[in-house]
N, C-alpha and C positions, 0 to 999 in steps of 0.2 A: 310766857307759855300759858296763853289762856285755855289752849283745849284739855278741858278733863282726863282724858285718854290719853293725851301727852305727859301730862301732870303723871298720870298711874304708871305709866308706863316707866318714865324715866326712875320713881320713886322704887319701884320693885325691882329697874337694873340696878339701881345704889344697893340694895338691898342684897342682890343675891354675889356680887363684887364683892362685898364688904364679907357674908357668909362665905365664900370661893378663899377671900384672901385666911380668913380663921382658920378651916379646914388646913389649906396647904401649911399655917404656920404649927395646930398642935394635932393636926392627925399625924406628922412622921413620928413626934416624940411620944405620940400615947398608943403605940403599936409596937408590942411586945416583938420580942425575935422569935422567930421561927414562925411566924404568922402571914408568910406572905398571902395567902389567901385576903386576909382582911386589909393587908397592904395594897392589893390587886383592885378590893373594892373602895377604897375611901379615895384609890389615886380616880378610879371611874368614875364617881360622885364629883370630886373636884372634877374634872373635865367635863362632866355633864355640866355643871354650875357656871363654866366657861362657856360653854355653847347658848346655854339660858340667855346669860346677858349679851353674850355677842347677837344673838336673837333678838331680844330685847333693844338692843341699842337700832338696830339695822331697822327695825318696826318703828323707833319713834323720829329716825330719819326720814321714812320714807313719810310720816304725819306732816312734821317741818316742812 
């Protein structure tokens, strides 16, 4: 992968994969109960974080 912009591209999907997978492993256990509010948001963060990289990935296909 010589192009630059391939290179950045693929580096920051690793990256927000790797954050996506953190979130899902210690946001259920560091959210008190009765907090679904902030349940509600850290599940919307991880799935934003989903989309990122699925973005991500789809943008350095279409490079390739």
């Amino acid at each position: 992968m010589n192009d630059p912009v391939a290179a950045t591209l693929a580096v920051i999907a690793e990256h927000v994969e790797r954050y996506r997978q953190q979130l899902a492993e210690v946001g259920p256990l560091a959210i008190p109960p009765g907090r679904e509010d902030l349940r509600a948001a850290v599940g919307e963060a991880e799935q934003g974080l989903r989309n990122a990289e699925r973005l991500l990935r789809r943008a350095l296909k279409l490079i390739a």
